[in-house]
N, C-alpha and C positions, 0 to 999 in steps of 0.2 A: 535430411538436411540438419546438420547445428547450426542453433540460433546462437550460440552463446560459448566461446570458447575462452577458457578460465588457465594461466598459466601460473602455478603454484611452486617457490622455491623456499619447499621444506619437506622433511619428510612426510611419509604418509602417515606416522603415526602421531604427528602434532596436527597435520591436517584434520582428517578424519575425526579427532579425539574432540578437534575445537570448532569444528566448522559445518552448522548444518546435519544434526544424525539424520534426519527425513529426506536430505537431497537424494537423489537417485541421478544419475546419469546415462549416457546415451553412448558416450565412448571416455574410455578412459586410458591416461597413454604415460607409462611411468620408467621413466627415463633417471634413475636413482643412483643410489648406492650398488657397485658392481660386485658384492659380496654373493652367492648363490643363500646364505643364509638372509641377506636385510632384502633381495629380487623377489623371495617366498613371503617375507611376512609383506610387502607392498601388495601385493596379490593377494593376501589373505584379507589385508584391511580394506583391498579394495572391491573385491568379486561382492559382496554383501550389498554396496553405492552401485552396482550398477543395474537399471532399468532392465524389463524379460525384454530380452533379445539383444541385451547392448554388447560393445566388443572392448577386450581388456587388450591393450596394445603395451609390448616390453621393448624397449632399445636395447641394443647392444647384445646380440644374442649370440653371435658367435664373435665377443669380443676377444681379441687375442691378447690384450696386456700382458695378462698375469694366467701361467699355465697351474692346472690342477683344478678340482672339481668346486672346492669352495672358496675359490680365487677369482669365479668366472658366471657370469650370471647364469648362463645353461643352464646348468643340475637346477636352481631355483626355479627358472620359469618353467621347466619338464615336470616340476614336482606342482607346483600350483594350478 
């Protein structure tokens, strides 16, 4: 069950850098920059913040905007 759910409109790495190093989370769900390069580092800055056994959840995964591999979140969240 979440007791506490937190909606945060900044990146992960302003978040992260300023908010709570100790917090740990439960689920975490990043919904960002649809770049496969800024999809990789939110998953890098985030997998560390999450609790043993919590679940890292990506939007937009087979988003179709923009064709090509660093155009498109995939390649980022396959790699993280």
């Amino acid at each position: 069950m979440i007791s506490v759910l937190k909606k945060m409109k900044m990146t992960s790495d302003m978040y992260f850098a300023n908010n709570f190093p100790e917090e740990k989370f439960d689920f975490i769900y990043i919904d960002g920059a649809h770049t496969s390069t800024q999809v990789l580092v939110d998953a890098i800055n985030s997998f560390p913040r999450l609790k043993v056994g919590g679940i890292p959840a990506f939007d937009d995964y087979e988003w179709p905007k923009y064709s090509g591999t660093l155009n498109n979140p995939k390649s980022g969240i396959d790699c993280g």
